[in-house]
Legacy VTK file of the C-alpha trace (Angstrom):
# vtk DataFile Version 3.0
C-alpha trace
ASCII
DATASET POLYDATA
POINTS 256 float
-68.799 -171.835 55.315
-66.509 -172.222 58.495
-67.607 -171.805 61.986
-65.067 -170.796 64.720
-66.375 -172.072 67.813
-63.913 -170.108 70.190
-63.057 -166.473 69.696
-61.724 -163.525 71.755
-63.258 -160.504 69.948
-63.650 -158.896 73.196
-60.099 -158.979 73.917
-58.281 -155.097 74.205
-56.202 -156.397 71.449
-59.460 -156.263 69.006
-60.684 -152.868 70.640
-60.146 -150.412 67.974
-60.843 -152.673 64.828
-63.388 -155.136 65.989
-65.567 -154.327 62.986
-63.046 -154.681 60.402
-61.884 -157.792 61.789
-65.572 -159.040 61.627
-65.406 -158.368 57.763
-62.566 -159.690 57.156
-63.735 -163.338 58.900
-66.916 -163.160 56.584
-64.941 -162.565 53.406
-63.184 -165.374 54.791
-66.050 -167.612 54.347
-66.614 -167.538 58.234
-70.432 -167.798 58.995
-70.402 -167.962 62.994
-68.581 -167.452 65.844
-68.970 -168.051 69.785
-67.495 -165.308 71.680
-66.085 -166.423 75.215
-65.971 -164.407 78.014
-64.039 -165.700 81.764
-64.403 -162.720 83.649
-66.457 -160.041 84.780
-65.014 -157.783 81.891
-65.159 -160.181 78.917
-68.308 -161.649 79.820
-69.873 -157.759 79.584
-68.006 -157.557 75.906
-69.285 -160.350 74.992
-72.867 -159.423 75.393
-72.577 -156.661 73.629
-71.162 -157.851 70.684
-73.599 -160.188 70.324
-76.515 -157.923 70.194
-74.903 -156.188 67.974
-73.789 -158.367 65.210
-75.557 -161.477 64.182
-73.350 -164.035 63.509
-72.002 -164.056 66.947
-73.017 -165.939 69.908
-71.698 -166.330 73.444
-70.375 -168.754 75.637
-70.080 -167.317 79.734
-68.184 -169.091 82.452
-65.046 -168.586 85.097
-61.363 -168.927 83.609
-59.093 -171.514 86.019
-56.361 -168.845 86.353
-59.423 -166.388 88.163
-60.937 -168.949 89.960
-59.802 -167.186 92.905
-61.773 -164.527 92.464
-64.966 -165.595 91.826
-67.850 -165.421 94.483
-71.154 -166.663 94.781
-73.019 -163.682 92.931
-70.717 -164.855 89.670
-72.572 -168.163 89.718
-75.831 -167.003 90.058
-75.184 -164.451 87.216
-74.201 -167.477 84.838
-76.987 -168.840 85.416
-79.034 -165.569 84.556
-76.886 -165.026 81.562
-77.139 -168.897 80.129
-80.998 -168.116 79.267
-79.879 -165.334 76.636
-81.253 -166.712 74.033
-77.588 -166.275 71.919
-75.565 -167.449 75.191
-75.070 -171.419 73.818
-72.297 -172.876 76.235
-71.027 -172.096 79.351
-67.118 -171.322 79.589
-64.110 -171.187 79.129
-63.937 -173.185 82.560
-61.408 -175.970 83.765
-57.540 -176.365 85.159
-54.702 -174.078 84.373
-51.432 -175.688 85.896
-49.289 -173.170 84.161
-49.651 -170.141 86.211
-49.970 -170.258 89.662
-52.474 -167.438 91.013
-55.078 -169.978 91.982
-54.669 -172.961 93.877
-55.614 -176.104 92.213
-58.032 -176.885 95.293
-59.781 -173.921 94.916
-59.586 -174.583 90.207
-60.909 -177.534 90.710
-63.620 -176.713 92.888
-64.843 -173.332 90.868
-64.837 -175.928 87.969
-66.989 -178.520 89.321
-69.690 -175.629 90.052
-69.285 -174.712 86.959
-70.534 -178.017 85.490
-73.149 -178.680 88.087
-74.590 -175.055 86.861
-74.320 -176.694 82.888
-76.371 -179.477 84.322
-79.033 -177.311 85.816
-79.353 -175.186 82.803
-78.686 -177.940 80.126
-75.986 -176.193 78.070
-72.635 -177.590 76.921
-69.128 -176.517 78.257
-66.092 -175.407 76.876
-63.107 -176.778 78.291
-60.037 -174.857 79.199
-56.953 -177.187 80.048
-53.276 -176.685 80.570
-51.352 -179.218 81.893
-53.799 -180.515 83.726
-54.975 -183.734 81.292
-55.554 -186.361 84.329
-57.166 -184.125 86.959
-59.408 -182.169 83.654
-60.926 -185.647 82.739
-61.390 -187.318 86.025
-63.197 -184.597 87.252
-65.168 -184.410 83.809
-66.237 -188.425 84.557
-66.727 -187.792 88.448
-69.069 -184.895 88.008
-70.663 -186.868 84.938
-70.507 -183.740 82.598
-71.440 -186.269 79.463
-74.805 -185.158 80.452
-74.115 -181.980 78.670
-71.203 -182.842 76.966
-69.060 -179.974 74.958
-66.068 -178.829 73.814
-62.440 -179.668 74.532
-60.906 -175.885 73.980
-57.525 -175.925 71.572
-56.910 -179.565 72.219
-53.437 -180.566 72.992
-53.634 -183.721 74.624
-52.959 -187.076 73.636
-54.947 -189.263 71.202
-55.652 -191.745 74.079
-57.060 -188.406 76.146
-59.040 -187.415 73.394
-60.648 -190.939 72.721
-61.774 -190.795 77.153
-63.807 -187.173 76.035
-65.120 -188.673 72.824
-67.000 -191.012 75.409
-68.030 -188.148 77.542
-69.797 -186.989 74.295
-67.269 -184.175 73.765
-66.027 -182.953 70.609
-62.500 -182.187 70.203
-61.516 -178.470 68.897
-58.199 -177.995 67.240
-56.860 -174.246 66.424
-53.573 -172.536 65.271
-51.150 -175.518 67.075
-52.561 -178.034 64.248
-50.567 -176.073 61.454
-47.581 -175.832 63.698
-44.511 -177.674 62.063
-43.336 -179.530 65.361
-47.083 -180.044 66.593
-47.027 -183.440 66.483
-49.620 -184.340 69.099
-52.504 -182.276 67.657
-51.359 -183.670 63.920
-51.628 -187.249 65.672
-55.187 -186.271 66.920
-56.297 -184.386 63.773
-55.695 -188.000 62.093
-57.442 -189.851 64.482
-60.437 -187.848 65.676
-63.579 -188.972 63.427
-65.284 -186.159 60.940
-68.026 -185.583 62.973
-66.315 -184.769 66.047
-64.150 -182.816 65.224
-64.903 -178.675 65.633
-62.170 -175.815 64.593
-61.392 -172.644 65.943
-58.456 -169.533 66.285
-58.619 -168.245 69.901
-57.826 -165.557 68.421
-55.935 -163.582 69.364
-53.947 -166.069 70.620
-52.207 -168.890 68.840
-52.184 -167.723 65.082
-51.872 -170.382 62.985
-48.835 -170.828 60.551
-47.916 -168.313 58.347
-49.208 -165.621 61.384
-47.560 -167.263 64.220
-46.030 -164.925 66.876
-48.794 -162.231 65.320
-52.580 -161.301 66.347
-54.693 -164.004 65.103
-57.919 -163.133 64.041
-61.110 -165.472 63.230
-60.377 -165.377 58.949
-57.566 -167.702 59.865
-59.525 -170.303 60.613
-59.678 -171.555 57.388
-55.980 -172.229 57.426
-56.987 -174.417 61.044
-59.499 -176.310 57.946
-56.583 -176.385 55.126
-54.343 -178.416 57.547
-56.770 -180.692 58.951
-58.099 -181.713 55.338
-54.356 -182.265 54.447
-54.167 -184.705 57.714
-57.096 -186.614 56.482
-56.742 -186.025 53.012
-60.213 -184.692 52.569
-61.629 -181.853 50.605
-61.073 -178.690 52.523
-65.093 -177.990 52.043
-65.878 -181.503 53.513
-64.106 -180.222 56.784
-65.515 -176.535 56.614
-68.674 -178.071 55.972
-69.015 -181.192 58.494
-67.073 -178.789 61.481
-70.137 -176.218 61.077
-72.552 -178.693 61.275
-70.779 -180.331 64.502
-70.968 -176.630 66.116
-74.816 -175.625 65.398
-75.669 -179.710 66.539
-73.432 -179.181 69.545
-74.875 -175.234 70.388
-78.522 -175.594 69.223
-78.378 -173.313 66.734
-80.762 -173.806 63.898
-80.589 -170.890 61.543
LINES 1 257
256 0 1 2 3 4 5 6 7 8 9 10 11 12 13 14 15 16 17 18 19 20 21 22 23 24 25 26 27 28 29 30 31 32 33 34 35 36 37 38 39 40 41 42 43 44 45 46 47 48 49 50 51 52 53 54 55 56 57 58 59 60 61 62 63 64 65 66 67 68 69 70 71 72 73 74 75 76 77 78 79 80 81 82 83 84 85 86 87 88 89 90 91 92 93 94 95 96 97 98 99 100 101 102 103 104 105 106 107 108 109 110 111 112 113 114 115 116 117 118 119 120 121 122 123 124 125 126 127 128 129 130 131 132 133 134 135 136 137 138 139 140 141 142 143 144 145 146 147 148 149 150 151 152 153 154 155 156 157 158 159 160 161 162 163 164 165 166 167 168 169 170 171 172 173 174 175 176 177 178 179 180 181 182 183 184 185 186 187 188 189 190 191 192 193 194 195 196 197 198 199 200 201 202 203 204 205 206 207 208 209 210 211 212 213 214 215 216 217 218 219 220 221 222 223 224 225 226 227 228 229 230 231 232 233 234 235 236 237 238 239 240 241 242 243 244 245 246 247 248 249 250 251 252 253 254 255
């Protein structure tokens, strides 16, 4: 069974097939996914897909390229929403370097909230990072977020960046990039990264994985995220299906 720790099912792009998409993950083998919302909108979606369907769960935060626009009240919702008893991480949160609507001043100071808040409410975070490797883990170190530890989101850093989170009790998440041809960093990482910290994921619908790529990704694809990884460390494909859903429950609480 495969878990997909970061989906977008309540994405427009998903808005007039969500259901069949949802069956077409479980034929897929997939067992559970985390549904992440970043802003007022997706956060709402979120909820209500997981009330409605079982297998999913949520993770709530602020997305780096809207830090601008959050206010107070946002906060203080999080922190209502985080004890939803299916809400198991807060996020997507972090730096976004690429596009320029917010400042990095004001990113990097909606971020720290952000893991203060994890802190007070004792649930992981899921890292969002683009470009922004030094700032994203010196921050991550200042505001000692191995207290809660979490997730670095579709990890495209560096093996020596990735071995700085390992000791800030994060696991590393890998998604579509990994089967990419010329990915070489994420291959490099994939090698490296131990079994048991080591979670997978689509982002769908972003960043489908080879055969798809270019196309809506959707969370069945995730086993091709496993098939590449086992090929990396020349492992059983179940071993990595297997020991990456065990990583996610351990990492979200979840027990069932």
């Amino acid at each position: 069974m495969l878990f997909d720790t970061h989906v977008h099912l309540n994405a427009d792009q998903f808005e007039d097939d969500v259901e069949e998409v949802i069956n077409r993950a479980k034929e897929a083998g997939v067992s559970e996914m985390v549904v992440v919302g970043f802003d007022e909108k997706t956060i709402n979606r979120a909820l209500e897909l997981i009330e409605k369907y079982d297998m999913l769960y949520a993770a709530v935060g602020w997305h780096p390229v809207d830090a601008i626009d959050m206010k107070d009240e946002h906060l203080v919702w999080l922190e209502e929403l985080a004890a939803h008893p299916k809400v198991v991480a807060l996020g997507e949160m972090g730096l976004d370097y690429h596009w320029d609507k917010s400042p990095k001043e004001i990113q990097k100071e909606v971020f720290r909230k952000q893991i203060q808040l994890a802190k007070k409410v004792k649930l992981p975070i899921v890292i969002h990072n683009r470009e922004a490797d030094q700032d994203i883990v010196d921050i991550l170190e200042e505001e000692k977020a191995e207290e809660v530890g979490g997730i670095m989101h579709c990890f495209g850093g560096s093996v020596e960046i990735a071995e700085r989170c390992l000791k800030m009790n994060f696991y590393i998440s890998l998604g579509g990039p990994v089967t990419f041809k010329n990915a070489r960093r994420p291959k490099e990482v994939a090698k490296h990264i131990p079994m048991d910290r080591l979670l997978i994921e689509t982002d769908c619908p972003y960043l489908a994985p080879h055969p798809y790529r270019g196309k809506r990704n959707e969370p069945a694809y995730v086993k091709l995220v496993a098939e590449e990884i086992a090929g990396l460390k020349e492992v059983n494909v179940d071993e990595v299906a297997n020991t990456t859903r065990e990583n996610a429950k351990r990492l979200f609480g979840i027990n069932r």
